[in-house]
Structure formats: structure tokens, C-alpha cells
C-alpha positions as a Markdown table, in Angstrom:
| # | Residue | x | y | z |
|---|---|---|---|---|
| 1 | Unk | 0.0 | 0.0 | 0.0 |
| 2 | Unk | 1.4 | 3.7 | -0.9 |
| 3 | Unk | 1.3 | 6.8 | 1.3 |
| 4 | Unk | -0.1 | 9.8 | 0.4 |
| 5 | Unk | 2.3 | 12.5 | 0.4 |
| 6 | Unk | 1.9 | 15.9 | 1.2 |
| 7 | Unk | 0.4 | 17.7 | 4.5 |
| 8 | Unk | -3.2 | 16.4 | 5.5 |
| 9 | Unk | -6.2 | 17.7 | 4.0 |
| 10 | Unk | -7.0 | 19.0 | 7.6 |
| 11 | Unk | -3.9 | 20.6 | 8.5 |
| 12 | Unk | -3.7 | 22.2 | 5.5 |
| 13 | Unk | -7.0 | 23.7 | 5.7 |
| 14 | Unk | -6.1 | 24.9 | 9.5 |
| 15 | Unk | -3.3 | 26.7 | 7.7 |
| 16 | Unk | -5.5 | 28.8 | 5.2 |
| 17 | Unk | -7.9 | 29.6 | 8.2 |
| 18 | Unk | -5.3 | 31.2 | 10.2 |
| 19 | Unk | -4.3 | 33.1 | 7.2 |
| 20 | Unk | -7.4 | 34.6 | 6.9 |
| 21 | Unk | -7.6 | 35.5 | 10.6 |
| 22 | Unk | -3.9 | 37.1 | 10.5 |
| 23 | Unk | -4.9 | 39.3 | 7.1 |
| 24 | Unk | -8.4 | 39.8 | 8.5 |
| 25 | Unk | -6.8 | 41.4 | 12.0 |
| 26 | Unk | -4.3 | 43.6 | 10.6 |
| 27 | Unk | -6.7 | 44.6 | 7.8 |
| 28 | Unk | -8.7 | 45.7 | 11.1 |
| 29 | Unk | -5.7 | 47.3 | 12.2 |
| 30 | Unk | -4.8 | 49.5 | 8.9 |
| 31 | Unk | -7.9 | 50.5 | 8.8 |
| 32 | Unk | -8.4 | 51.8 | 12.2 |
| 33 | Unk | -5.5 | 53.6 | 12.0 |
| 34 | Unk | -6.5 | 55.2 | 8.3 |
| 35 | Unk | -9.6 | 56.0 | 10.1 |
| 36 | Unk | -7.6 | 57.9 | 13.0 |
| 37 | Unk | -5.6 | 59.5 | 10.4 |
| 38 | Unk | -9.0 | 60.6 | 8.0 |
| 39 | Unk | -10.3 | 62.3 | 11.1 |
| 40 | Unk | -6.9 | 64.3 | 11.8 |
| 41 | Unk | -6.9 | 65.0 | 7.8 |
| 42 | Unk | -10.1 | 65.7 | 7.9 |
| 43 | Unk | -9.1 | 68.3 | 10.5 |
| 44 | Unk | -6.3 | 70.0 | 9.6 |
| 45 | Unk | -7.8 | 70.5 | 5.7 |
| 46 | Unk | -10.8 | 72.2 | 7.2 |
| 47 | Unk | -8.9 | 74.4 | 9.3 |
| 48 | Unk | -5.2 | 74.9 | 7.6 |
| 49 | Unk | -6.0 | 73.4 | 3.9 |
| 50 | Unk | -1.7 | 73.7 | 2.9 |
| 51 | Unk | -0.4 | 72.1 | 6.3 |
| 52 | Unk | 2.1 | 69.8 | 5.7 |
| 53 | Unk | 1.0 | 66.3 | 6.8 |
| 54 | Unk | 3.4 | 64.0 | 8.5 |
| 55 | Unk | 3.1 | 60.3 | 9.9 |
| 56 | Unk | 5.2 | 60.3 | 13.2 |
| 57 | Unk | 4.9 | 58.1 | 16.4 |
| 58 | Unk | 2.8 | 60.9 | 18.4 |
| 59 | Unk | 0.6 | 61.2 | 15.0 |
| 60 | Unk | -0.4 | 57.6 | 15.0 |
| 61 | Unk | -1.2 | 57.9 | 18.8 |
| 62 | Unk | -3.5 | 60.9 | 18.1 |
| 63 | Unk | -5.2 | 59.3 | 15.1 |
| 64 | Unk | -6.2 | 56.6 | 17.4 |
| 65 | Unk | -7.1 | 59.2 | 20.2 |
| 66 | Unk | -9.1 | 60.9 | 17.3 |
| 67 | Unk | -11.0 | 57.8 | 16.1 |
| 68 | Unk | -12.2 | 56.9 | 19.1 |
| 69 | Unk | -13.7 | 60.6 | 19.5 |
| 70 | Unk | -15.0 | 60.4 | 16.4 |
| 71 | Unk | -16.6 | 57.0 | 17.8 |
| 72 | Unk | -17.9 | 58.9 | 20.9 |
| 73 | Unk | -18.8 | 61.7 | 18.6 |
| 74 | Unk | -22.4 | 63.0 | 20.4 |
| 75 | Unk | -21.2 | 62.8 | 24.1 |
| 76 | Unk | -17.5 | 63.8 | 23.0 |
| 77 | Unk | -19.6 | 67.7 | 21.6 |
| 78 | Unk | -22.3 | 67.8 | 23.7 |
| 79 | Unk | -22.6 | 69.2 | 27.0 |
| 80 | Unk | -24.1 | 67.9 | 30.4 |
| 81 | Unk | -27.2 | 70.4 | 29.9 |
| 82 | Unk | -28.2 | 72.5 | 26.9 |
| 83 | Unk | -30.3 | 74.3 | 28.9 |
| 84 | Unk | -28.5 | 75.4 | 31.7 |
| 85 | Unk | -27.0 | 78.5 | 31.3 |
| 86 | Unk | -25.8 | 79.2 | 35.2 |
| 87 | Unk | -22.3 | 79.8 | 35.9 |
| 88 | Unk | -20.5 | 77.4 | 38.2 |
| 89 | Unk | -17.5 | 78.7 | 39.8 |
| 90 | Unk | -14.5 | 76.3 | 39.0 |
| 91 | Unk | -10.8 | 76.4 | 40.3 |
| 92 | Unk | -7.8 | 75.0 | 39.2 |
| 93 | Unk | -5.0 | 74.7 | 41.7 |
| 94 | Unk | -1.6 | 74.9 | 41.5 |
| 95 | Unk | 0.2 | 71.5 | 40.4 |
| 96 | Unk | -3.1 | 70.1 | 39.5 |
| 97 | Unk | -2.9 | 67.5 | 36.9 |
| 98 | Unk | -5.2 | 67.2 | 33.7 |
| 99 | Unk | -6.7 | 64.1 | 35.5 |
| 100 | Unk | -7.6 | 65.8 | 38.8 |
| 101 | Unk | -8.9 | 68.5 | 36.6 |
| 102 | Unk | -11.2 | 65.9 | 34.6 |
| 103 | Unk | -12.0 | 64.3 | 38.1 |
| 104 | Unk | -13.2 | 67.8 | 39.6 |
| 105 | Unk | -15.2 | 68.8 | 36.2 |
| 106 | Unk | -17.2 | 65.2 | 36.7 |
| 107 | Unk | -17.5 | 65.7 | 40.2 |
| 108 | Unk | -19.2 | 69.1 | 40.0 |
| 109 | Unk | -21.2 | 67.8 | 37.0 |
| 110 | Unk | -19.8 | 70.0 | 34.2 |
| 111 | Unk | -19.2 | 66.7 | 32.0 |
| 112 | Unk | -20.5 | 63.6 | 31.9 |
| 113 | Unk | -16.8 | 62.0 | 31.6 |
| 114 | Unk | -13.6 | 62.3 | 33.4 |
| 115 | Unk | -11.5 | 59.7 | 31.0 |
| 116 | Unk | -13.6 | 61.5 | 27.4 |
| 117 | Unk | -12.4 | 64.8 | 28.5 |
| 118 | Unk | -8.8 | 63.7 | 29.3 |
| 119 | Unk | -8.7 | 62.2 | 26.0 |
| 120 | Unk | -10.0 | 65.4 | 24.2 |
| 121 | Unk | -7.7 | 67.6 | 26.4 |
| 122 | Unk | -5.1 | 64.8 | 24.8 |
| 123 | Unk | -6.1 | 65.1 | 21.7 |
| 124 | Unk | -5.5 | 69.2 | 21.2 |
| 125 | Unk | -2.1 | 68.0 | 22.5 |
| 126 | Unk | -3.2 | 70.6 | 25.7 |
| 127 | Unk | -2.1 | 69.0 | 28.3 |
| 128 | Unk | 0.0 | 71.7 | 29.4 |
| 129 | Unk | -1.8 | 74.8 | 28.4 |
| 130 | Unk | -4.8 | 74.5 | 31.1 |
| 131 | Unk | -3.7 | 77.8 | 33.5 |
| 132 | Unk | -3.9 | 77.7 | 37.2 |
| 133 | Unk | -6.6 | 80.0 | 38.2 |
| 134 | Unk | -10.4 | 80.8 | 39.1 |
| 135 | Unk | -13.1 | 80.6 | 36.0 |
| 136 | Unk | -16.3 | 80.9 | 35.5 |
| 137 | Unk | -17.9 | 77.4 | 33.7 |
| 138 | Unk | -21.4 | 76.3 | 32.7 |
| 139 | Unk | -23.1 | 72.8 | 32.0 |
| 140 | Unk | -24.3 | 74.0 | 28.3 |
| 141 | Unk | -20.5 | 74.1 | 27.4 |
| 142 | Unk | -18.8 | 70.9 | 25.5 |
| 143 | Unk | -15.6 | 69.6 | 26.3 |
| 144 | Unk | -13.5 | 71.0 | 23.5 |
| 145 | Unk | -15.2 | 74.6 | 25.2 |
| 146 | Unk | -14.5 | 73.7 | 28.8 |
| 147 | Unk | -10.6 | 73.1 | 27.7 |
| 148 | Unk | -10.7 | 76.3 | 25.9 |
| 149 | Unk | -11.6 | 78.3 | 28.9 |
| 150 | Unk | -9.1 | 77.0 | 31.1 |
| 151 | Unk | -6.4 | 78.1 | 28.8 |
| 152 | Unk | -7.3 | 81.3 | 28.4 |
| 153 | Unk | -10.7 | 82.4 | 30.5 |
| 154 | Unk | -9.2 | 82.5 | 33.8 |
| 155 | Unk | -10.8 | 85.6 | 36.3 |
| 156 | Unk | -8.9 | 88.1 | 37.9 |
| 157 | Unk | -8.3 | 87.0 | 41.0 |
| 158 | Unk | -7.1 | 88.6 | 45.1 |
| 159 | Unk | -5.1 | 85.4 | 47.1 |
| 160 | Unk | -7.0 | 85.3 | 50.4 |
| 161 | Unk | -6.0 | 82.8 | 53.0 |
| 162 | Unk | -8.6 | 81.5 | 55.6 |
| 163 | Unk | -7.1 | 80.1 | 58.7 |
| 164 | Unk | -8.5 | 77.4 | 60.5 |
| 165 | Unk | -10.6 | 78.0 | 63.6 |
| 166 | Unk | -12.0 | 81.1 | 62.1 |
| 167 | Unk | -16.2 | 82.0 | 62.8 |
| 168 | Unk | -18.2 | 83.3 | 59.6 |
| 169 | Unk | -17.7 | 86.9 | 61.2 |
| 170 | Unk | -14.0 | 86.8 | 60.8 |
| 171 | Unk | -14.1 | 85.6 | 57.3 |
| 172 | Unk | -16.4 | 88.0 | 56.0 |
| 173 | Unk | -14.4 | 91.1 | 57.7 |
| 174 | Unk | -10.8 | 89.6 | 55.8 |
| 175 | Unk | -13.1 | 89.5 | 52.6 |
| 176 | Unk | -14.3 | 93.0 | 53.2 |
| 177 | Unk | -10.5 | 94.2 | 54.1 |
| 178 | Unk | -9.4 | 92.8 | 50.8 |
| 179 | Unk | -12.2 | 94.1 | 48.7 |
| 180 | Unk | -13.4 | 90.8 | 47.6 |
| 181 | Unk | -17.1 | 91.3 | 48.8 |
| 182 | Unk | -18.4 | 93.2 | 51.7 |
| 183 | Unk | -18.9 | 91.3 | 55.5 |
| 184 | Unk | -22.5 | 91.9 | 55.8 |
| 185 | Unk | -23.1 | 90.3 | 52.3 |
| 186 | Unk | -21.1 | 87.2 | 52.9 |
| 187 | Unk | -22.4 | 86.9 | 55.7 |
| 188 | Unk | -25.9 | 86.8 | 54.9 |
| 189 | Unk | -24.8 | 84.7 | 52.0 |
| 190 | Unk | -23.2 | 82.2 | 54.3 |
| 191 | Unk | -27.1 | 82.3 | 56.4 |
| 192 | Unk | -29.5 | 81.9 | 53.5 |
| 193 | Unk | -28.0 | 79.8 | 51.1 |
| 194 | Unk | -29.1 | 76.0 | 50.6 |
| 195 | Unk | -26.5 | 74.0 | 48.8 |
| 196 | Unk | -26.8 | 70.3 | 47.9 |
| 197 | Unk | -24.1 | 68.2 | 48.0 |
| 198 | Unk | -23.2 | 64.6 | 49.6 |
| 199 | Unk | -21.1 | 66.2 | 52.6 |
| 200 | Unk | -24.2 | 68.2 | 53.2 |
| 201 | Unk | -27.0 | 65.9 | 53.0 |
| 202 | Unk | -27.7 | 65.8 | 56.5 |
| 203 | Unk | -27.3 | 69.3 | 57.6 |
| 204 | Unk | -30.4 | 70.5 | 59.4 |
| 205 | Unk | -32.7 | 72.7 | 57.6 |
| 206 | Unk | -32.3 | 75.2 | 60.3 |
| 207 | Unk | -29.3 | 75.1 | 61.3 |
| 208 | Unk | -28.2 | 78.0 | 63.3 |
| 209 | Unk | -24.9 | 78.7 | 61.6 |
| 210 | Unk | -26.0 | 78.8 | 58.2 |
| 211 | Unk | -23.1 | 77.2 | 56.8 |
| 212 | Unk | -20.6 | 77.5 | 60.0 |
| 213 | Unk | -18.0 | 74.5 | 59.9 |
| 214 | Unk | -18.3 | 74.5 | 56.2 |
| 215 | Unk | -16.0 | 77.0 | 55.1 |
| 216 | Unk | -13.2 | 75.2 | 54.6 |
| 217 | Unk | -9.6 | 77.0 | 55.9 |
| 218 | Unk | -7.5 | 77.1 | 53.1 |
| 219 | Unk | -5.5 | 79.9 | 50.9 |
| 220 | Unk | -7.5 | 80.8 | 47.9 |
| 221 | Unk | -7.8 | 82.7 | 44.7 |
| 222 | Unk | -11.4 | 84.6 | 44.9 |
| 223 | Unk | -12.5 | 86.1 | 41.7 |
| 224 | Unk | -12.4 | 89.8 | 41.9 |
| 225 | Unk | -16.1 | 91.4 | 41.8 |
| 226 | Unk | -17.7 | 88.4 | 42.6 |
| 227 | Unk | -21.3 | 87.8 | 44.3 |
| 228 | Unk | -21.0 | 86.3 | 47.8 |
| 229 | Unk | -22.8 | 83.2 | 46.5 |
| 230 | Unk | -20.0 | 82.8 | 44.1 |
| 231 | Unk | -17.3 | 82.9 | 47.5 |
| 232 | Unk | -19.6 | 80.3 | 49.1 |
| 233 | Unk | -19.6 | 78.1 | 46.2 |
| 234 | Unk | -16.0 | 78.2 | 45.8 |
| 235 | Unk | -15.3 | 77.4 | 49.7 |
| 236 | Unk | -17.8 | 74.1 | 49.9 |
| 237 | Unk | -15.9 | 73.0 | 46.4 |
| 238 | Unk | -13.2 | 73.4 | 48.2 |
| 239 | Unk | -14.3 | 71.2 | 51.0 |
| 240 | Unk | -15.6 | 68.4 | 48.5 |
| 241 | Unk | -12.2 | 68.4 | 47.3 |
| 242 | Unk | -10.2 | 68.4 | 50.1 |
| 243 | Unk | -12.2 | 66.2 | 52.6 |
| 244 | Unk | -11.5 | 62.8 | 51.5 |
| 245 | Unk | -15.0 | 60.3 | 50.9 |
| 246 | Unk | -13.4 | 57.8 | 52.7 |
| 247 | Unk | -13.5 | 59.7 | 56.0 |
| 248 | Unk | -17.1 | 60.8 | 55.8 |
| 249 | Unk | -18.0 | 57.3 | 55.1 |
| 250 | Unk | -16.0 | 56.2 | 58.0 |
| 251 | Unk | -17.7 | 58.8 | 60.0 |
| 252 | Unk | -21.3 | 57.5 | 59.0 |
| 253 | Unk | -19.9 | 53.7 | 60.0 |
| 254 | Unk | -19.3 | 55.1 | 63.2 |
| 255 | Unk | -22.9 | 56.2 | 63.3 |
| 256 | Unk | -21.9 | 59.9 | 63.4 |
| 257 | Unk | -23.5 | 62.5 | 61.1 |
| 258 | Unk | -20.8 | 64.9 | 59.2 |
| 259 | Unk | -22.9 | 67.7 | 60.9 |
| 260 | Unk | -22.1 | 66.4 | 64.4 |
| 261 | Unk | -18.3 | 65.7 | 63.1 |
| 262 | Unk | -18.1 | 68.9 | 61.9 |
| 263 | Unk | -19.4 | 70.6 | 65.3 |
| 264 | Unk | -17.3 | 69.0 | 67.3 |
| 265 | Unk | -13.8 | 68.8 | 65.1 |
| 266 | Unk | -14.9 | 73.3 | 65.2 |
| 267 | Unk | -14.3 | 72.6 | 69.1 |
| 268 | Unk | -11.5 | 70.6 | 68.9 |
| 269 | Unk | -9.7 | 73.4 | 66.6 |
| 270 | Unk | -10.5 | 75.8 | 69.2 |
| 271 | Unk | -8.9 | 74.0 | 72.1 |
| 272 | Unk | -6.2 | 72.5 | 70.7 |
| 273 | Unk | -2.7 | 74.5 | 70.6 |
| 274 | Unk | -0.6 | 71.8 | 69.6 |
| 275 | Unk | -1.9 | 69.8 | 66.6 |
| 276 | Unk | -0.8 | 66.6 | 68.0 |
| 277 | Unk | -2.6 | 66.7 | 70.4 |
| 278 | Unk | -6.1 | 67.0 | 68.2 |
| 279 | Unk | -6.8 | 63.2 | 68.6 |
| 280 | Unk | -6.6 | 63.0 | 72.3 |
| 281 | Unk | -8.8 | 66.6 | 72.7 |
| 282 | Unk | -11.3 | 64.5 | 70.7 |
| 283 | Unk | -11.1 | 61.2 | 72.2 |
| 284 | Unk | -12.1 | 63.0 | 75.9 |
| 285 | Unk | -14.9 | 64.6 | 74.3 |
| 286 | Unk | -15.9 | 61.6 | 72.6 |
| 287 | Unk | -15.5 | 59.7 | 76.0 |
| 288 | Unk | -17.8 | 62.5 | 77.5 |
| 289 | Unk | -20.8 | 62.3 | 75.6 |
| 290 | Unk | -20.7 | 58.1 | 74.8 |
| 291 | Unk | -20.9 | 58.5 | 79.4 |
| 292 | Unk | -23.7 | 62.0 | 78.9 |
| 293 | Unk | -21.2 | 63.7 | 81.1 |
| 294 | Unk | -21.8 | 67.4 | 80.0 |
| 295 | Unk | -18.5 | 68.7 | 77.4 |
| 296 | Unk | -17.9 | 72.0 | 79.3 |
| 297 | Unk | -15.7 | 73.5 | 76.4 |
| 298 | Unk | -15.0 | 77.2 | 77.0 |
| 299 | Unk | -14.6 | 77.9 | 73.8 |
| 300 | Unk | -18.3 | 77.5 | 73.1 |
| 301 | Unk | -19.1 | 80.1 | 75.5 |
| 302 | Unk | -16.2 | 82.0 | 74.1 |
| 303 | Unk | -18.6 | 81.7 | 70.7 |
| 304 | Unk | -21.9 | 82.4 | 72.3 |
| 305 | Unk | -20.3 | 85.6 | 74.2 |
| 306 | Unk | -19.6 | 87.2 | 70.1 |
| 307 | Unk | -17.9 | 90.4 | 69.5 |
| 308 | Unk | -16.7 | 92.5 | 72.2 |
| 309 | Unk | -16.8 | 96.2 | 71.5 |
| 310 | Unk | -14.1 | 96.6 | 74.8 |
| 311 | Unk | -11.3 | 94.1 | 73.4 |
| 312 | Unk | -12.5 | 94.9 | 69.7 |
| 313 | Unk | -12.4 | 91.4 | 69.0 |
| 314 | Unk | -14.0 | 87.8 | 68.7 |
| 315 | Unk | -13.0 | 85.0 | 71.1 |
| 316 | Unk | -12.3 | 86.4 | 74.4 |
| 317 | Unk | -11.0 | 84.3 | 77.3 |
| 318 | Unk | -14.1 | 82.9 | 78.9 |
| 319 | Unk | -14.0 | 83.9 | 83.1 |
| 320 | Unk | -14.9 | 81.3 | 85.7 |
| 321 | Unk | -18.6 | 82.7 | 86.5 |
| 322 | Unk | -19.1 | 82.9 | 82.8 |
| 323 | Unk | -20.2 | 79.3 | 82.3 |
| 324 | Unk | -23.5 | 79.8 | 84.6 |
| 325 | Unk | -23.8 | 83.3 | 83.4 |
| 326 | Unk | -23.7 | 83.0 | 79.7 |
| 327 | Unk | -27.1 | 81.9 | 78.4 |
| 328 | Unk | -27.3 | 80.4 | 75.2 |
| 329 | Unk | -27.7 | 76.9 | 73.6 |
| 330 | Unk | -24.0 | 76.9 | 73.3 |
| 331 | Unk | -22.9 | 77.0 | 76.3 |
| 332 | Unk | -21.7 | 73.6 | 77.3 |
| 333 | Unk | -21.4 | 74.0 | 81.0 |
| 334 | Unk | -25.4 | 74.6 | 80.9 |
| 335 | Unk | -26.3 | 72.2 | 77.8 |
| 336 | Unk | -26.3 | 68.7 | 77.7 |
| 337 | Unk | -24.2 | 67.3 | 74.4 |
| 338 | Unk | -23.2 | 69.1 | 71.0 |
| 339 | Unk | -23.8 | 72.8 | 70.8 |
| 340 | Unk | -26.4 | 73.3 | 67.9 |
| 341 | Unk | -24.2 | 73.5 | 65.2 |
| 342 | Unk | -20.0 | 74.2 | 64.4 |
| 343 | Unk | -18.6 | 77.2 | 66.1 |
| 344 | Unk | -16.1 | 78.1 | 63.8 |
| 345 | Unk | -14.4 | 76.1 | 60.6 |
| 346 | Unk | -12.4 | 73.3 | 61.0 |
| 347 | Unk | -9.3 | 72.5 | 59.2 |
| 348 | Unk | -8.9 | 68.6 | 57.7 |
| 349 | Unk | -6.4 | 67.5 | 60.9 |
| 350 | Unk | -9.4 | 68.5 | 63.2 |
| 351 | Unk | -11.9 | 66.9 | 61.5 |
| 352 | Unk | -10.2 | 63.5 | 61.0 |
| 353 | Unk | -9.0 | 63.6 | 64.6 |
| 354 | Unk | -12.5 | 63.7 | 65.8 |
| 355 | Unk | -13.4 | 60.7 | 63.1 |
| 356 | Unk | -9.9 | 58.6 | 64.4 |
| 357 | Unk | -9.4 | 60.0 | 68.0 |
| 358 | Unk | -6.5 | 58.6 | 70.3 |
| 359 | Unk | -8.4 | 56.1 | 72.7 |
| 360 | Unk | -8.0 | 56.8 | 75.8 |
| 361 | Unk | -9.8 | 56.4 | 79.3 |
| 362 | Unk | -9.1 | 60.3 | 80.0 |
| 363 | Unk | -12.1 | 62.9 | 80.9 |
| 364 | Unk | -10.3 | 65.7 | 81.5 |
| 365 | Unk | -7.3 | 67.9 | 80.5 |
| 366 | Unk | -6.3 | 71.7 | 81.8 |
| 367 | Unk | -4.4 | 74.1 | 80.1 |
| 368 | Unk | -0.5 | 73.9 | 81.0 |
| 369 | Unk | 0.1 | 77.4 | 80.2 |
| 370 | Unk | 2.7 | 76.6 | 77.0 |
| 371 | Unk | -0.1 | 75.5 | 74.6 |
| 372 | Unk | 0.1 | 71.9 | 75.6 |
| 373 | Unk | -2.3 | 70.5 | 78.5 |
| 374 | Unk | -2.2 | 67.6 | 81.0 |
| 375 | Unk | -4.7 | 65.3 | 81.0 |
| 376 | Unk | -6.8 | 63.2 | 83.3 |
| 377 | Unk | -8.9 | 60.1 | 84.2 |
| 378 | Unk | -10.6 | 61.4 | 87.2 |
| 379 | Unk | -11.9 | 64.5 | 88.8 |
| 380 | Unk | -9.6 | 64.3 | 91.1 |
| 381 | Unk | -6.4 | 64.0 | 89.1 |
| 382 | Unk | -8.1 | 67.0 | 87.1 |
| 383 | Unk | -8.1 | 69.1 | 90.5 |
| 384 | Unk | -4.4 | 67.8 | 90.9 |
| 385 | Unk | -3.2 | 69.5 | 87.5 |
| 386 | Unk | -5.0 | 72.5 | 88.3 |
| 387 | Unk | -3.2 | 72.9 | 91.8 |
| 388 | Unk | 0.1 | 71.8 | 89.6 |
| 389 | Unk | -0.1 | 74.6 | 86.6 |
| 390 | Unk | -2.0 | 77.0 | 88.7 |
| 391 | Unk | -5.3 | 79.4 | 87.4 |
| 392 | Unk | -5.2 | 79.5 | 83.6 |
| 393 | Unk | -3.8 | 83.3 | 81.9 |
């Protein structure tokens, strides 16, 4: 009997299948990339007819950046709203990168998608044209109009820095000083407006601050001749940004309300001197109301006592017969729990020390007269540091 020769009818026919798939996939290929390449044609003919056309490594990259644009096409040129014409304050900070920028244009709803616009911002090869600064955006702009405005429609702006601990009051007399927006104005600002946002989803209605605790501390660039709705927007932005999720959500497991962390991280800023000693300030407080024992924190008498016309200033020392003597819902001496709301606004280091205080079994500490204080487990060791540092200045 003779072999066939030859290779197998099967193999052979493997063979020509694979073919087919290899010519097939880089026929895909060629023409994906001629597709990239007609869009940047496309282009560059519509807007420079006698550009010289080139095929280089970056080119090839763009085509494909262009194609899939082209693919998006509708959500790529249209914007989040047509119909919204409001303008959104929107800041770009210093060292900022195109993808925080994309991040922070999602997050306060001016596009629909952080990765689209970092592609288009790609695209127009302007990665490193968007300017730091203030600007003024709205949800009826595309993306290719967003990225033109933060290259070149940035607001005049005055550097104001807010530093932690500071009541509304104070904030709105700096603003006034530097001609941003007059005090009484901000201030009424601060009372009547109604944001939404996540971090503010279970701030009371009525709460007596207005938006006390929310203003967060921080060095900024206000847009000159703005409204004092515009300042507030920028400041709770500002918070969004700089208040991590993960701590808010770790508050909320804790069964705490961001309104209650924000009240007492404001007391917290005002006691403590030395920051490292923020955790341990809010772990005694936190010991004292899981027990009901009443907070007694002078600096919420200090807040319900206001402006004094003698000193010419917030925040005076709070005297010994002042805790019984100073009637408000703030005093903690003569109220049970949390004041009604934040006292002043906290910085970041405050807030998370309240959310992750030091453990401790202590209940009280006393003022050592150098900014630090010693602390306590029982009354009586409290009465022992007083004796020890002596009547505070």
C-alpha cells in the first residue's frame, strides 16, 4: 500500500484559516488607524488646507485618540445640559494635573466623563496649556469649550488665606479688608443659602450657623467682583475636594452625622494649641458624651459671648462665673451634648482627629500654660493638674 504525500487535507486547511484570521486582524488594524488618520486629515484641511501632513509616532497615537472621539462623537460635543446656562464657579489649583482637573469637572457635574475629556484635552495635545486660576464654567458648554476656557478664560483674581478656627464673622471682615465682597453680604450669603451636595446631606434645615463648619480654611484665589454666592460656592468645592470620601463614610460607620463631626472637630480646633494633640482633645470629648457627662468646652461660651466692642475682637477668654452666666444653647457647661451646630471652621487635621481619636480612658485635661495640656482620668487627678499649673492666663 502507498502513502499519500503531502500535508493532511485537515492541517492544510487549518493553515489557510489562520491566514485569513492574520490578514483579516491587521486589515482591522490598517484601517483603524487610516480611520484615526482621515479624522486628523479631515481636520487640519478644514482648518489649515496647505499644512504639511506627516506620519510620526505621536501622530499615529493621536489618530487613534481621534477615532475613538470620532466613535464617541455626540457625548464627546455635547454638554451635560443644553439648557442650563448658570455659571459654576470652578478652580484649578496649582500642580493640578489634567486628570484631577477631569476628576473635579465630573464631580461638579460640568461633564458627563472624566476619562472623554482627558482624552479630548489629549487630543489638542493641551495638556499643558490648562492655567492655574479661578473661572467661571457652565453645564451648556462641550468639552473641547470647557478646555478652551481653562487656557485662556481664567478671572482676575485677590489670594485670600482663611485660617482654621476662624467663625463666619472673621471671614467676612478679611473678605471685606481685601475688597473681595463686603462682610454683611457674605455673611448673609453664608445664612441663606441651601447648597446640595453629599457632605451636606444631613445638615439640618435650620441650622443655626447657616453654613458655619463648612467654610473650609485654606489659601484661595477669589475672583475679583464676585457675588457672595460665588465665595460660598467656591469654599464648599473646596471642602468636596479636600475632605476625603473615605472619612465621611468612615464617620457615617461610626454612626456619626458629618454635621455632628463637623461641630465637634470646630471645638476641637479651638482648644487645641498643639496639633498633636487633636486626637486626644477629641477622644475625651468623645469619652464624655458616649458617658452623657456634659463637654464644658469654654470655647463654646467663648462663641456664644460674640464680638466684644471693649477688646474689639472675637473669642475672648471665657471667666470662671461665665459658664453659669452665659445663656445660650451653646454654652456647654449649661447644655447637655453638641452645641447646635460648628462654632467656627475646622481644618482637615481636626476633623479626622474627631473621626480617628487617640483612645484613651481620659475625661479631662487643663491648660498647661505653654499651649500643651495635661490630662486626666478622674476628677480628682483633674483638680491635681489644676493645683500643679495654677489658674489659667
Amino acid at each position: 500500500m502507498m502513502r499519500r504525500e503531502g500535508i493532511p487535507v485537515s492541517r492544510a486547511i487549518r493553515i489557510v484559516l489562520r491566514l485569513i484570521t492574520s490578514v483579516l486582524a491587521i486589515s482591522a488594524v490598517i484601517i483603524i488607524i487610516g480611520g484615526g488618520f482621515w479624522y486628523m486629515w479631515q481636520d487640519a484641511h478644514d482648518k489649515t488646507p496647505n499644512v504639511r501632513f506627516e506620519i510620526t509616532a505621536p501622530k499615529i497615537e493621536r489618530s487613534i485618540i481621534g477615532l475613538y472621539l470620532d466613535y464617541k462623537g455626540a457625548e464627546a460635543a455635547g454638554p451635560v445640559d443644553a439648557n442650563n446656562h448658570q455659571e459654576f464657579p470652578f478652580v484649578v489649583e496649582s500642580g493640578q494635573s489634567v486628570t484631577g482637573v477631569a476628576y473635579n469637572l465630573e464631580r461638579a457635574g460640568l461633564i458627563s466623563d472624566a476619562d472623554l475629556f482627558r482624552r479630548v484635552v489629549q487630543y489638542w495635545e493641551a495638556d499643558g496649556d490648562i492655567q492655574v486660576g479661578v473661572y467661571a464654567l457652565r453645564r451648556d458648554m462641550d468639552m473641547e469649550s470647557i478646555m478652551r476656557e481653562l487656557q485662556h478664560g481664567r478671572l482676575p483674581t485677590t489670594t485670600i488665606t482663611v485660617p482654621e478656627g476662624w467663625r463666619v464673622e472673621q471671614i467676612g471682615e478679611m473678605l471685606e479688608e481685601m475688597d473681595v465682597v463686603s462682610a454683611t453680604d457674605f455673611i448673609f450669603a453664608v445664612r441663606t443659602s441651601s447648597p446640595s451636595g453629599n457632605f451636606l446631606n444631613d445638615r439640618p434645615g435650620n441650622a443655626p450657623g447657616g453654613l458655619e463648619g463648612y467654610l473650609f480654611p485654606d489659601t484661595y484665589q477669589m475672583p475679583q467682583l464676585a457675588t457672595p454666592q460665588r465665595i460660598v460656592e467656591i469654599m464648599l468645592q473646596n471642602f468636596d475636594r479636600r475632605v476625603p470620601d473615605t472619612l465621611l463614610d468612615e464617620a457615617r460607620a461610626q454612626g456619626l452625622t458629618i454635621y455632628d463631626v463637623l461641630t465637634l472637630a470646630s471645638i476641637v480646633e479651638r482648644e487645641a494649641v498643639i496639633a498633636s494633640e487633636r486626637p486626644l482633645i477629641a477622644g475625651v470629648y468623645r469619652n464624655r458624651l458616649d458617658i452623657g457627662m456634659y463637654m464644658q468646652s469654654d470655647p463654646t461660651v467663648q462663641y456664644a459671648k460674640g464680638y466684644s466692642e471693649e477688646t474689639e475682637r472675637w473669642w475672648n477668654p471665657m471667666i470662671q462665673e461665665e459658664a453659669i452666666t452665659v445663656v445660650s444653647p451653646y454654652n456647654t457647661f449649661l447644655n447637655p451634648g453638641l452645641p447646635p451646630g460648628p462654632i467656627c471652621n475646622p481644618g482637615l487635621a481636626s476633623i479626622r482627629a474627631v473621626v480617628e481619636p487617640e483612645e484613651s480612658d481620659y475625661l479631662f485635661f487643663y491648660a498647661r500654660g505653654d499651649g500643651s495640656h495635661a490630662f486626666a482620668g478622674t476628677y480628682e487627678e483633674h483638680l491635681d493638674n489644676q493645683a500643679l499649673y495654677g489658674p489659667p492666663d
